[in-house]
C-alpha positions as CSV (number, residue, x, y, z in Angstrom):
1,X,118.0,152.1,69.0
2,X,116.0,149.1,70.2
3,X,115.7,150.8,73.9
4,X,114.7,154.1,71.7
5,X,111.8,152.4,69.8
6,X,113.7,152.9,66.5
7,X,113.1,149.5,65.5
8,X,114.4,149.9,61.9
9,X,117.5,151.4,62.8
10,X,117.8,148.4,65.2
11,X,117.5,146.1,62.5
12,X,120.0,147.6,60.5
13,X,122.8,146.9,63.3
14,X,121.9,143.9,64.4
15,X,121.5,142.4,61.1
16,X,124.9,143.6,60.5
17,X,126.1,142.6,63.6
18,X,124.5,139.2,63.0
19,X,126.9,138.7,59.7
20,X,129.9,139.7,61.3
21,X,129.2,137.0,64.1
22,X,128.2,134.5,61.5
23,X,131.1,134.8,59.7
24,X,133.8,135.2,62.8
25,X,132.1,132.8,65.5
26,X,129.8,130.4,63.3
27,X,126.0,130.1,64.0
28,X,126.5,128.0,66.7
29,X,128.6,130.2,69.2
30,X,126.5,131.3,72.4
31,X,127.3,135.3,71.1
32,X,126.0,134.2,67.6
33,X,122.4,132.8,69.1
34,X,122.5,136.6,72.2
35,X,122.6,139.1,68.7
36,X,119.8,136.9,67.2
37,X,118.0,136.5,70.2
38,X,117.8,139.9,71.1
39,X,116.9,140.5,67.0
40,X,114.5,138.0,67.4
41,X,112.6,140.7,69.8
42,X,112.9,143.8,67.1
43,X,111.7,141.0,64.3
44,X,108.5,140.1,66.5
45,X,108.2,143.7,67.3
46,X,107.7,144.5,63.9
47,X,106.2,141.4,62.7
48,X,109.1,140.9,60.2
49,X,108.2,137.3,59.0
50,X,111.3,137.0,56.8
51,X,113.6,138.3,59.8
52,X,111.7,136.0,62.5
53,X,112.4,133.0,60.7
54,X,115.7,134.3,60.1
55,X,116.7,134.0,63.6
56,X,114.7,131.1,64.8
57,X,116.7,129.3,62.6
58,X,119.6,130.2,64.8
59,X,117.9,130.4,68.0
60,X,115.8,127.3,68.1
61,X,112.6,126.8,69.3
62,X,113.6,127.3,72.7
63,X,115.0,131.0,73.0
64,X,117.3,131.6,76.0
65,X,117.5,133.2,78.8
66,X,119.2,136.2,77.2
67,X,117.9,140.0,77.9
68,X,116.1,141.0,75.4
69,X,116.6,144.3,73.8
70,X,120.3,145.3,75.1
């Protein structure tokens, strides 16, 4: 959905997918920080304040390497 421009429905899975990580791996685990790294990108995208600090908090204030938007 992210490569499709339907940012919203993006969201929706990756926030999703972000709790199911969360609550399997911890915040700390390197898949954790890819899911909100790459829903850092839809958050920015849309200018979601709430969801950007949402994932900074995981990512840090250095973001990674990790491909946006897969």
């Amino acid at each position: 959905y992210n490569s499709k421009g339907d940012y919203d429905r993006a969201l929706e899975y990756y926030e999703k997918a972000l709790d199911i990580a969360i609550s399997l791996l911890g915040v700390g685990h390197p898949n954790t920080r890819a899911i909100a790294e790459n829903m850092l990108y839809v958050c920015e995208e849309t200018e979601n304040t709430k969801c950007i600090e949402r994932c900074m908090s995981i990512v840090g204030e250095e973001k990674s390497d990790v491909k946006k938007g897969l």
